[in-house]
ZABA-463934 format. One record per residue: x, y, z negated of N, C-alpha, C in turn; residue in three letters. Coordinates in pm, whole numbers, padded with zeros to 5 digits, always signed. Atoms other than C-alpha are relative to their C-alpha. Layout:
! residues N
XYZXYZXYZALA
...
! end
This chain:
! residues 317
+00017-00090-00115-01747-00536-00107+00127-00001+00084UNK
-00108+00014-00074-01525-00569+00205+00093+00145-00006UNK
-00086-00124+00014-01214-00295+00149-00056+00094+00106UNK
+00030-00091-00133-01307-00164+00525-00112+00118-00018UNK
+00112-00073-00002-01619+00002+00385-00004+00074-00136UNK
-00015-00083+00080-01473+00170+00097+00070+00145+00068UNK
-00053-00175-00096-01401+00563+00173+00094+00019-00112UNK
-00124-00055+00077-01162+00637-00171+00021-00085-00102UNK
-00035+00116+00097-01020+00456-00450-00058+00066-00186UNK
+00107-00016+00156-01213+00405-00753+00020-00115-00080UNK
-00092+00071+00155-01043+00273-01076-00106-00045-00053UNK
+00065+00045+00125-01324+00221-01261-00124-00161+00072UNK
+00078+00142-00098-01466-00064-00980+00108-00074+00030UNK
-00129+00088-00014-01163-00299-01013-00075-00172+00006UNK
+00000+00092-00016-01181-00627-00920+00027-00112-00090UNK
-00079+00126+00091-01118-00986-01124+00070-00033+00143UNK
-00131+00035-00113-00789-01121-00952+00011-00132-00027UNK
-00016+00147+00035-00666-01458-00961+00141-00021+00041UNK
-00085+00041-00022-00310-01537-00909+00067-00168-00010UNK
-00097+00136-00058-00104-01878-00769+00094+00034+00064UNK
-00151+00036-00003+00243-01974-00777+00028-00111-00075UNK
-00046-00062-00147+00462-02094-00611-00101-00078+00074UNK
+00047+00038-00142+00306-02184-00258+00163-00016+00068UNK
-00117+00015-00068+00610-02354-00109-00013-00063+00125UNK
-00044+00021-00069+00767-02389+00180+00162-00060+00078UNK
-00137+00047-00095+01049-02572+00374+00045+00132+00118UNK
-00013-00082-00117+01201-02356+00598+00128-00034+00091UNK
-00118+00020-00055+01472-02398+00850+00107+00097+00025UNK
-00155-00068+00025+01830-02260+00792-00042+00064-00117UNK
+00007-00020+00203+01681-02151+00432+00087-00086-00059UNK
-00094+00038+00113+01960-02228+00163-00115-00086-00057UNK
+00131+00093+00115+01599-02355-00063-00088+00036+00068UNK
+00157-00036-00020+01243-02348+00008-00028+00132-00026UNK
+00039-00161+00021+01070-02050+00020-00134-00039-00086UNK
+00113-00045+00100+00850-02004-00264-00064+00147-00005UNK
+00068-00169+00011+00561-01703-00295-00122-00064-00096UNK
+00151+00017+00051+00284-01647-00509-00075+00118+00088UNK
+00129-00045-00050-00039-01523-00423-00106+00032-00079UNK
+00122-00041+00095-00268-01300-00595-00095+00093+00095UNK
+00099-00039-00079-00613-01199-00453-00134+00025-00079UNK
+00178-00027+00119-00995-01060-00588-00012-00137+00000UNK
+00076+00125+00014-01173-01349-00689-00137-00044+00106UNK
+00055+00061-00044-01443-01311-00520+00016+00132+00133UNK
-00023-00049-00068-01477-01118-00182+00034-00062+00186UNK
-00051+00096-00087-01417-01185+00227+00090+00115+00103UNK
-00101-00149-00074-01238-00954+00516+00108+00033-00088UNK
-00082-00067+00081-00935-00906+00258+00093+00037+00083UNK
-00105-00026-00084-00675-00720+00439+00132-00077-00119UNK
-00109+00067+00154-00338-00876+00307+00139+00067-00035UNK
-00142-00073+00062-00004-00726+00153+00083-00091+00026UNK
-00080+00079+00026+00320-00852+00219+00124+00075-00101UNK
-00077-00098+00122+00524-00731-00110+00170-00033+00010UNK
-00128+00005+00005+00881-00729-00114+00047+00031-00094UNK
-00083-00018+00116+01112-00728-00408+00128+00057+00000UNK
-00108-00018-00012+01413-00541-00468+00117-00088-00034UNK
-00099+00139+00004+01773-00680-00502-00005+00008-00125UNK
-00026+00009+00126+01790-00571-00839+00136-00098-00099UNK
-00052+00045+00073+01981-00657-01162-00017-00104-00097UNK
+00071+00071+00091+01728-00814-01373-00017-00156+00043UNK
-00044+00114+00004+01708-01199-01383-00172-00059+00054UNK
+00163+00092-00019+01287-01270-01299-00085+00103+00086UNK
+00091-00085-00080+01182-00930-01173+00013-00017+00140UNK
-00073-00024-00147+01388-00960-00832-00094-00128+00065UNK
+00030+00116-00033+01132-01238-00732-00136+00024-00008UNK
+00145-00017+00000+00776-01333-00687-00050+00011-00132UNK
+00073-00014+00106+00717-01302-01052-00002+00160-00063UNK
+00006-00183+00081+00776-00887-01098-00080+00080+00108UNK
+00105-00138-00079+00597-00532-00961-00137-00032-00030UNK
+00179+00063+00051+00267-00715-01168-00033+00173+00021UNK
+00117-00111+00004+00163-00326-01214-00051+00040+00143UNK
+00030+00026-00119+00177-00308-00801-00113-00085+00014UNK
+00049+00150-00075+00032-00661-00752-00129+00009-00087UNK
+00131-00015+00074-00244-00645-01007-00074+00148+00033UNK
+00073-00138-00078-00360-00259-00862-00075-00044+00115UNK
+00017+00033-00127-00373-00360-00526-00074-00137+00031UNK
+00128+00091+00011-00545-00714-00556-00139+00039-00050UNK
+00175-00039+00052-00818-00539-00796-00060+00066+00100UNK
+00032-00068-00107-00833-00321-00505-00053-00060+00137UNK
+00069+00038-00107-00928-00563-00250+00119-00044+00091UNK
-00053+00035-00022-00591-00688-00149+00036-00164+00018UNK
-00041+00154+00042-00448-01054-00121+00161+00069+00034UNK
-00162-00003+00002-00066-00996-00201+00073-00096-00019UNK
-00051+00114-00034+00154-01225-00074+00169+00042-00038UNK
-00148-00011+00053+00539-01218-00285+00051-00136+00059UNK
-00129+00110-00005+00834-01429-00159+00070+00031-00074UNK
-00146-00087+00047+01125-01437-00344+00117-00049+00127UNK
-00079+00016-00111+01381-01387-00111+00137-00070-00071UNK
-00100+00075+00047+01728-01590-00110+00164+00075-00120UNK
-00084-00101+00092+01926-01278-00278-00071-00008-00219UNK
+00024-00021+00090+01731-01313-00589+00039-00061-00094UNK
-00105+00079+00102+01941-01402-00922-00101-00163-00027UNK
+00038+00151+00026+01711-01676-01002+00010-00113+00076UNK
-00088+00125-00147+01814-01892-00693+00144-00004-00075UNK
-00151+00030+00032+02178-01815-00809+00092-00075+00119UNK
-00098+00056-00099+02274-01891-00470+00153+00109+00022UNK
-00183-00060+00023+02681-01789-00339-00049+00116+00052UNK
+00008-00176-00035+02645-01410-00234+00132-00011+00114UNK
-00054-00047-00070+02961-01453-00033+00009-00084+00156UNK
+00030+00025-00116+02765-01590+00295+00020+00067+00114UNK
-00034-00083-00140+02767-01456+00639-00095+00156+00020UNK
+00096-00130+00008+02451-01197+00528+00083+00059-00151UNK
-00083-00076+00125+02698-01119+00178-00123-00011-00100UNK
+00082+00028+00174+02484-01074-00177-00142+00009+00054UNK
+00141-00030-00019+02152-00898-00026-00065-00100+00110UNK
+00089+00132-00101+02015-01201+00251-00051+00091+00068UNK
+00055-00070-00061+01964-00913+00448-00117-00032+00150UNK
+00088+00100-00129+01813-01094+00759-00086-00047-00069UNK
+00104+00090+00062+01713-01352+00558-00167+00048-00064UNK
+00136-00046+00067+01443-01151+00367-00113+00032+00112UNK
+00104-00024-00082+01292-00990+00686-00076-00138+00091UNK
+00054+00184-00057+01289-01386+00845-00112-00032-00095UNK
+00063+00070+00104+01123-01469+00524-00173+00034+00049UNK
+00086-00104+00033+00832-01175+00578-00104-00075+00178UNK
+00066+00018-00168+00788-01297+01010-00060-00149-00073UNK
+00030+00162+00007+00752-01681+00854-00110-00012-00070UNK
+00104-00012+00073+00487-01577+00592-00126+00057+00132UNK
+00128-00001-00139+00304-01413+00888-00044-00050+00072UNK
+00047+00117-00060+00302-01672+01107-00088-00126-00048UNK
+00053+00074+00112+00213-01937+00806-00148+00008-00076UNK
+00152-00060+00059-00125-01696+00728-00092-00131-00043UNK
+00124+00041+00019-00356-01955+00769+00036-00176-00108UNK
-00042+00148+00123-00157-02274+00550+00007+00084-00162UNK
+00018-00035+00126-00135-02027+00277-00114+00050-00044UNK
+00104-00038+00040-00453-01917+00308-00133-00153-00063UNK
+00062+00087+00006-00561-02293+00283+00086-00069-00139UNK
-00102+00073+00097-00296-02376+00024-00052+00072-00156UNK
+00121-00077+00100-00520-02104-00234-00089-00045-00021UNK
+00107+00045+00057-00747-02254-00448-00142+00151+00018UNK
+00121-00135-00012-01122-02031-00315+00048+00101+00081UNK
-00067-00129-00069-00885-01815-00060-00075-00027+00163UNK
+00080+00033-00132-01006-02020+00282-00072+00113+00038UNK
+00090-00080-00038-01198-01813+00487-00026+00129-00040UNK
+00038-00154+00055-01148-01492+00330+00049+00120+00045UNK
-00133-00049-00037-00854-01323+00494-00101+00079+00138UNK
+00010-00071-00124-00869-01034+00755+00134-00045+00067UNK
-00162-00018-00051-00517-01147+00922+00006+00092+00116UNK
-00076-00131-00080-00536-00866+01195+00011+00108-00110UNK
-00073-00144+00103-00480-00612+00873+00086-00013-00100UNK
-00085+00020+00070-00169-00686+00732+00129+00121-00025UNK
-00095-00110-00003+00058-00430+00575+00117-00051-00090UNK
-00105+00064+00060+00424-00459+00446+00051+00097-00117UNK
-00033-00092+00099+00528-00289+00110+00144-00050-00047UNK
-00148+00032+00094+00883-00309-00072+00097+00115-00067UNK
-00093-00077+00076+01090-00146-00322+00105-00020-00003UNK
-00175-00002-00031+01480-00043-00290+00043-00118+00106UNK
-00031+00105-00121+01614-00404-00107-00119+00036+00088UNK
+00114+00023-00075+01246-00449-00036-00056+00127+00072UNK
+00023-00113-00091+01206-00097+00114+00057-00041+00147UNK
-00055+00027-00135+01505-00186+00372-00104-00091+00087UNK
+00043+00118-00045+01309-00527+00416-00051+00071+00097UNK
+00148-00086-00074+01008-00310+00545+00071+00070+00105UNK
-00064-00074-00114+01186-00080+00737+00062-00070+00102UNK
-00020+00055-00092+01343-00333+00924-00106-00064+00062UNK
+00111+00038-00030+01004-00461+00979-00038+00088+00106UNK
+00025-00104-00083+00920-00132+01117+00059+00069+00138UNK
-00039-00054-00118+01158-00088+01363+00152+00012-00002UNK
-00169-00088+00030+01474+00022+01143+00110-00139+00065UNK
-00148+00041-00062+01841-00127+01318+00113-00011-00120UNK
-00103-00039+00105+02107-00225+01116+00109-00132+00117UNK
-00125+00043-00100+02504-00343+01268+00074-00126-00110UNK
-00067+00164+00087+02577-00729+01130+00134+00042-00019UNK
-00152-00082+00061+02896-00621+00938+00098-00088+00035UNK
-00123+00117-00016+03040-00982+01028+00041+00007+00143UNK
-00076+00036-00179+02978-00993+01410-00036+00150+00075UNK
-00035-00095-00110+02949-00642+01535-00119+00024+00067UNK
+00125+00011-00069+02594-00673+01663-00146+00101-00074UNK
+00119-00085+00044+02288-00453+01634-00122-00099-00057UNK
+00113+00104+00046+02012-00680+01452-00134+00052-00018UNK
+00111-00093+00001+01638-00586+01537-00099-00133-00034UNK
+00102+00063+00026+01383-00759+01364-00148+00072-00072UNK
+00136-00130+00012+01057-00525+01400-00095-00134-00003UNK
+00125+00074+00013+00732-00703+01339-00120+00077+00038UNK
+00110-00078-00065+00460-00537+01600-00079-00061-00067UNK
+00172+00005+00062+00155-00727+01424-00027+00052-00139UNK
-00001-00049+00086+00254-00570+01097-00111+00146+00043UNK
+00064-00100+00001-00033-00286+01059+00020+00148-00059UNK
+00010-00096+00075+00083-00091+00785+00137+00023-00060UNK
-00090-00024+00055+00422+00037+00604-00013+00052-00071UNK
-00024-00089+00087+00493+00187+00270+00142-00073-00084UNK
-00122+00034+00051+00846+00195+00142+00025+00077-00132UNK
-00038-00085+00111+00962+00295-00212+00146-00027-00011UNK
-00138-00027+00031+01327+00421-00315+00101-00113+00095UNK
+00008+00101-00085+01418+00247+00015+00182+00091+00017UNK
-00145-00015-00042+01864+00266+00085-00024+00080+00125UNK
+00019-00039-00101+01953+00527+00297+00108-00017+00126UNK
-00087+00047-00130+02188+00595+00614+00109-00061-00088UNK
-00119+00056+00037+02491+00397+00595+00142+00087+00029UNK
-00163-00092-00019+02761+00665+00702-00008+00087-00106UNK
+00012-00019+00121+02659+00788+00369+00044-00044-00156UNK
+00007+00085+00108+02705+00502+00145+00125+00002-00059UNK
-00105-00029+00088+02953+00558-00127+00086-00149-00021UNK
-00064+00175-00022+03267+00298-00139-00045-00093-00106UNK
+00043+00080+00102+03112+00138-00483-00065-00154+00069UNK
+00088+00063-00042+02824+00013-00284+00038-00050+00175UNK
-00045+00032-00155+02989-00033+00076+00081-00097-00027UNK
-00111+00094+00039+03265-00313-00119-00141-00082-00057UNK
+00097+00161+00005+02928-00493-00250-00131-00042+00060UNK
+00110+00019-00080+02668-00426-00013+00044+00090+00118UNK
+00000-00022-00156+02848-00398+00326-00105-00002+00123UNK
+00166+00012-00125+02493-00470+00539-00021+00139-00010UNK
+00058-00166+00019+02393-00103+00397+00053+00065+00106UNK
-00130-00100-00123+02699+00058+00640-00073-00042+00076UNK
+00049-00013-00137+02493-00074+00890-00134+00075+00074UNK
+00130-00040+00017+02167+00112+00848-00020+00116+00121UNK
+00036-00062-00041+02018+00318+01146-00153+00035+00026UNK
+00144-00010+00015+01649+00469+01113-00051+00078+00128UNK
+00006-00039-00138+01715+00592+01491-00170-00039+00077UNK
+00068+00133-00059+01461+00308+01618-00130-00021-00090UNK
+00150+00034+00093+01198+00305+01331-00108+00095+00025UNK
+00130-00060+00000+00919+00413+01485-00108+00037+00008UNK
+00132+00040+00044+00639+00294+01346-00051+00102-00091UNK
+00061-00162+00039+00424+00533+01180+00022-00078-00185UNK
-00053+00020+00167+00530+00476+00774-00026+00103-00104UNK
-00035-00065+00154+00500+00596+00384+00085-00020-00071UNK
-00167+00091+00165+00854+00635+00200-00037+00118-00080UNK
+00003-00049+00101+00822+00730-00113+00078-00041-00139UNK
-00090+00015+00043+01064+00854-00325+00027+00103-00099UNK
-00014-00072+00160+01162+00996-00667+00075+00116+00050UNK
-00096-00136+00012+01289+01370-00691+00147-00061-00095UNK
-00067+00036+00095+01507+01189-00928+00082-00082+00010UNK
-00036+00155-00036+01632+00879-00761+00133+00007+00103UNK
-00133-00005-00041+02008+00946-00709+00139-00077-00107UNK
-00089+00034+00064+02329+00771-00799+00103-00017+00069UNK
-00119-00045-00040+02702+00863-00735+00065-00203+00085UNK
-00009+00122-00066+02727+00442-00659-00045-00035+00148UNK
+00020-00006-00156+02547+00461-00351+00011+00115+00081UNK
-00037-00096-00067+02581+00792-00249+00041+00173-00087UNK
-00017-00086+00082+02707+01115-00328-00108+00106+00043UNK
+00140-00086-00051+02409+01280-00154-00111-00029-00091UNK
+00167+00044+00072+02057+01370-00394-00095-00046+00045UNK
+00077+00031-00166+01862+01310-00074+00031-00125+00011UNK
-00059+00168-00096+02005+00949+00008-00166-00061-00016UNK
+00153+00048-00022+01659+00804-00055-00100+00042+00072UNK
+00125-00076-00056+01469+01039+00137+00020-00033+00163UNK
+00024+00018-00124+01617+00923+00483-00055-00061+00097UNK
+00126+00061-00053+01370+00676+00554-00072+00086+00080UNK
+00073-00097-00008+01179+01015+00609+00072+00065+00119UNK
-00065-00124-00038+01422+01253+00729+00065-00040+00143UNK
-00119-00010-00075+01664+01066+00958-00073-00104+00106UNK
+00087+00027-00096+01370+00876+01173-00081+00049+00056UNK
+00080-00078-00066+01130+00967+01417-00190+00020-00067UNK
+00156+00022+00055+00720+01070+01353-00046-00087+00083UNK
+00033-00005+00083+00520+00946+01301+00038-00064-00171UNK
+00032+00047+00203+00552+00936+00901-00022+00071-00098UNK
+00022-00031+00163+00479+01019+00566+00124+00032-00100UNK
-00148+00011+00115+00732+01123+00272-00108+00105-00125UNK
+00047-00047+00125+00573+01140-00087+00145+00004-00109UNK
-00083-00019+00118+00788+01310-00315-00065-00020-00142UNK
+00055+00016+00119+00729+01176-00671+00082+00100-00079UNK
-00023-00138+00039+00812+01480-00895+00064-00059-00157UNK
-00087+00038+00103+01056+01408-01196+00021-00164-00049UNK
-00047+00143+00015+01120+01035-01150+00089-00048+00085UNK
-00102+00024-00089+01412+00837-01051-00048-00155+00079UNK
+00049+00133-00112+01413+00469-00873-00087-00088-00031UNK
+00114+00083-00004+01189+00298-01049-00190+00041-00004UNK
+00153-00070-00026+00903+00546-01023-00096-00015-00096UNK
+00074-00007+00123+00775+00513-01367-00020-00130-00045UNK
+00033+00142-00059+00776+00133-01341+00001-00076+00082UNK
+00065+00072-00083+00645-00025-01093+00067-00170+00024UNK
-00063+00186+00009+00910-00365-01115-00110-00040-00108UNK
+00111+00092+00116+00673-00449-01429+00015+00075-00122UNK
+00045-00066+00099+00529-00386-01749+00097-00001-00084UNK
-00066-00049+00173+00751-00207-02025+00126-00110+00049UNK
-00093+00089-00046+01088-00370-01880+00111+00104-00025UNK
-00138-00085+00043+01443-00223-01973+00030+00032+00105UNK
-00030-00044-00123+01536-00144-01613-00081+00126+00004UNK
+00045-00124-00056+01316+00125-01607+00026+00121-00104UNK
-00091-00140+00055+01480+00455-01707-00135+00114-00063UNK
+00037-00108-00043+01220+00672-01609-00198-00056-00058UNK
+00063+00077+00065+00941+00474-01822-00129+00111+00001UNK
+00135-00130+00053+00575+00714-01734-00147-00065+00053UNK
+00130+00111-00062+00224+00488-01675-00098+00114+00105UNK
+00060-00122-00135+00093+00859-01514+00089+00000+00112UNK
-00073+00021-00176+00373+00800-01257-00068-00095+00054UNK
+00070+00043-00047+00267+00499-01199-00155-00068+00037UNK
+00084+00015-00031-00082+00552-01192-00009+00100+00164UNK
-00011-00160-00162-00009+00878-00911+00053-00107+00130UNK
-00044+00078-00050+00177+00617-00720-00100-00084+00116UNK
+00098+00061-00036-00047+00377-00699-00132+00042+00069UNK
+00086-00054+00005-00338+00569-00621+00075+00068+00153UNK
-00069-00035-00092-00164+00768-00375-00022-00098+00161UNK
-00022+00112-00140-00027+00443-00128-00126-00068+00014UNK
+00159+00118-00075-00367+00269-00158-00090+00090+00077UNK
+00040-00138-00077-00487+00615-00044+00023-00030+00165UNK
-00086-00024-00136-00239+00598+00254-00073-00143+00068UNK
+00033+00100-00058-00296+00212+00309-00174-00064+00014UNK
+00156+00009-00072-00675+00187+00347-00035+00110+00093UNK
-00022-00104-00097-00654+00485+00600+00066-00075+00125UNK
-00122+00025-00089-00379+00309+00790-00024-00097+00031UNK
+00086+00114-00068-00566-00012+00844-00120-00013+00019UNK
+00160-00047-00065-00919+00146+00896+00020+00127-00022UNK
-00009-00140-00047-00881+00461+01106-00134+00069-00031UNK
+00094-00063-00027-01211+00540+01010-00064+00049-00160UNK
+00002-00030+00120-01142+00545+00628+00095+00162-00017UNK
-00073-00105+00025-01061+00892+00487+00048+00019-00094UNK
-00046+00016+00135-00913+00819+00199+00145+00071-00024UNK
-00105-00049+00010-00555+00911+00290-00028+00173+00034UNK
+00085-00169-00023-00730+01299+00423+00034+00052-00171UNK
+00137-00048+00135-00948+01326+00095+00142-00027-00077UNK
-00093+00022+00144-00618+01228-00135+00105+00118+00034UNK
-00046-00117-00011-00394+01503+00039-00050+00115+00007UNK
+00065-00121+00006-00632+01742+00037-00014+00019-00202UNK
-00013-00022+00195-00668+01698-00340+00138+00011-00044UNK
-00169-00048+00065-00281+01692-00410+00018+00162+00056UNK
-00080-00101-00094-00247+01992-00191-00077+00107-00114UNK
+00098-00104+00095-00534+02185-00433+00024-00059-00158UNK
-00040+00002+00153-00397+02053-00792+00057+00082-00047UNK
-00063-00137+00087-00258+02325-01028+00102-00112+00003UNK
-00121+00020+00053+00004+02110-01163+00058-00150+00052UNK
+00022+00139-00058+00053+01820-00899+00124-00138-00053UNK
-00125+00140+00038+00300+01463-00996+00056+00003+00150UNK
-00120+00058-00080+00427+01467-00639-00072+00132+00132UNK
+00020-00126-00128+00406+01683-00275+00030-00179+00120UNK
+00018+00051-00113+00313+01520+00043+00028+00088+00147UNK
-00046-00075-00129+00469+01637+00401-00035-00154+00175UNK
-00029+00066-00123+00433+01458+00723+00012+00059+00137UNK
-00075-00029-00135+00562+01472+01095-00036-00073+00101UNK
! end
């Protein structure tokens, strides 16, 4: 059944998925090829598509198209085709960190995200059974921590090239949809830990982002390394214009119960009801947000708003 003509999300009608990787690409002024996998229903046509983003992370396989499976497997059963790059920051490249974008490929990742969009229809032909299936006017962009910024710069957000002094805007108008998790906040914030190894951050202004967005972000998701503010994650929300969204997840910190992947030591905050609330939640938001005529994101705040004992609070502006 085409996503467009579903009204709410229903777990117990999940999809078979199919995943392929990598789908490569040459790219120009890429350090390496750009590799992504691609996971999508099996069977199905109209798929709106995801573009997923990875954080910078610590871990050695998650930071790449092979982690956030509990994301990527939700959201395909759901009627997605999710499209992962790994971007050039990710340890498994093991490229030098001390380039002209420094450790995070800050540019680089959002370049990565315009080149996959443009590319729609070679990767849609490069999928074994994918041909012909694709909605490409409903494409939405998702990413966690790095991959939050990614998005946000997608959306509109500004950040000041730390090398040359310059404002760098790389918004993506055919992007349809935004949802950001535990996404870096302002940069006149950023604690010296993280300003000596991720100078791009100092450049962060959410002045300019304003595309209508979901950040969502842990009550929990603070650390004296990036800021000495509890709030630093929430300014996605706070310190841009409406339209947007801000789901507070209610006793979790940055990894939101998971969501890099299954049962993985990075995650602190280790709860499969987080990330089932999560999940459930943004697919809420994002079938709403690419069919205005779905009420799914309504019907899911109206039910958080009437729970006795809710996992998170929803506000928008």
């Amino acid at each position: 059944m085409p996503i467009q003509n579903q009204t709410s999300v229903n777990n117990t009608n999940r999809a078979q998925i199919m995943s392929v990787s990598p789908v490569i690409f040459k790219v120009p002024g890429r350090q390496v090829d750009l590799e992504i996998r691609v996971s999508a229903p099996v069977t199905g046509k109209n798929l709106p598509i995801m573009l997923l983003s990875h954080g910078h992370g610590a871990s050695n396989f998650l930071s790449s198209f092979r982690g956030y499976a509990p994301l990527v497997d939700f959201y395909a059963a759901h009627g997605f085709v999710v499209i992962q790059p790994t971007h050039q920051d990710s340890k498994t490249l093991s490229l030098d960190t001390n380039g002209p974008e420094g450790a995070l490929f800050w540019k680089s990742r959002a370049k990565d995200m315009h080149f996959i969009y443009d590319h729609l229809s070679e990767i849609e032909t490069a999928v074994p059974d994918l041909a012909g299936r694709l909605d490409k006017n409903k494409v939405a962009a998702v990413g966690h921590s790095m991959g939050g910024h990614t998005v946000a710069m997608l959306a509109g957000m500004r950040v000041t090239d730390f090398i040359k002094g310059e404002e760098v805007n790389l918004e993506e108008p055919r992007i349809k949809a935004f949802v950001m998790f535990g996404t870096p906040g302002n940069g006149t914030d950023l604690a010296e830990w993280a300003s000596t190894r991720y100078p791009a951050l100092k450049g962060t202004n959410f002045s300019e982002m304003k595309r209508e967005v979901l950040v969502v972000a842990g009550d929990k998701d603070a650390h004296p390394n990036f800021s000495e503010r509890s709030d630093w994650r929430f300014d996605a929300y706070h310190a841009s214009p409406g339209p947007k969204c801000l789901l507070t997840v209610f006793d979790s910190g940055h990894m939101l119960g998971g969501i890099s992947g299954y049962d993985v030591a990075e995650t602190d905050d280790e709860n499969p009801q987080t990330i089932s609330f999560v999940r459930d939640i943004t697919l809420s938001y994002l079938l709403s947000a690419l069919n205005p005529e779905n009420t799914s994101w309504e019907d899911a705040k109206e039910k958080l708003k009437n729970t006795l004992n809710p996992q998170g609070r929803i506000e928008c502006k």
